[in-house]
N, C-alpha and C positions, 0 to 999 in steps of 0.2 A: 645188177643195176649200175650203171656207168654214174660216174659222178662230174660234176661241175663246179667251178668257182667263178660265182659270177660279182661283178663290183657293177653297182650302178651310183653313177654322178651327174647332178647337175651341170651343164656348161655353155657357153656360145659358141657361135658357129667359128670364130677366128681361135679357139683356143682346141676344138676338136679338130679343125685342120693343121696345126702345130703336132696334136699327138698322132694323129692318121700318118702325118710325116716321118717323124721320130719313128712310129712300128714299123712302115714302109721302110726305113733307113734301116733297122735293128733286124729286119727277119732278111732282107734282100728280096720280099715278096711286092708284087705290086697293089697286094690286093683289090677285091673286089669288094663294090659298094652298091646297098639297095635298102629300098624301102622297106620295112618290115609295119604292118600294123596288127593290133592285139583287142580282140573284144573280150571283159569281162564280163561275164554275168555271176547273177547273184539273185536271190529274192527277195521280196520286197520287203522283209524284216532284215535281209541284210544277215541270212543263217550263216552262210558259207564263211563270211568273213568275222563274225562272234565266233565260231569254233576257228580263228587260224588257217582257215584254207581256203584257194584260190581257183576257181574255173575259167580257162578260156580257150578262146578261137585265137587261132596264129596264123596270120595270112604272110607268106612272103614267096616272092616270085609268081611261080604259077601255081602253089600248094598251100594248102591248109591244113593243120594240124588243133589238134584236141589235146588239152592239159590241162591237170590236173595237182594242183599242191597243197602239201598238208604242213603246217606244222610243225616240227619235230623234237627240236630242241635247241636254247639260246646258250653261246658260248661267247662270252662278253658281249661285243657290239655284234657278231654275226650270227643269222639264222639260219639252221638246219634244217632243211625239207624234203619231204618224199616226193617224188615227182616223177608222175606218170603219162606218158604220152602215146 
């Protein structure tokens, strides 16, 4: 099972085109940019998220993808999760 570290922040639009710069300047890459949108579901008590885990639809480009996360375990501020797609 491949692993990831993912960091999610809050921010504006003139402070993510400062860091898109800075990566663009640090890697020599141009990268590419695109829309990514994410459906959650859940039922209507709200199961999936009382047990710590997460269902959704990942629409980006011309694919969708199915995910799945659970979980796992908290190691100060960060969460551990299984995750299947």
């Amino acid at each position: 099972m491949a692993q990831e570290l993912e960091f999610k922040v809050m921010t504006d639009r003139a402070e993510f085109d400062r860091c898109l710069a800075r990566l663009r300047a640090h890697t020599g890459q141009s990268g590419e940019t695109y829309v990514q949108v994410n459906y959650y579901f859940d039922s209507p008590a709200f199961d999936l998220s009382r047990s710590h885990a997460m269902l959704r639809v990942r629409r980006k480009k011309n694919s969708l993808s199915l995910q799945y996360k659970n979980k796992r375990k908290r190691i100060g501020s960060m969460l551990l999760c299984d995750e299947s797609e």
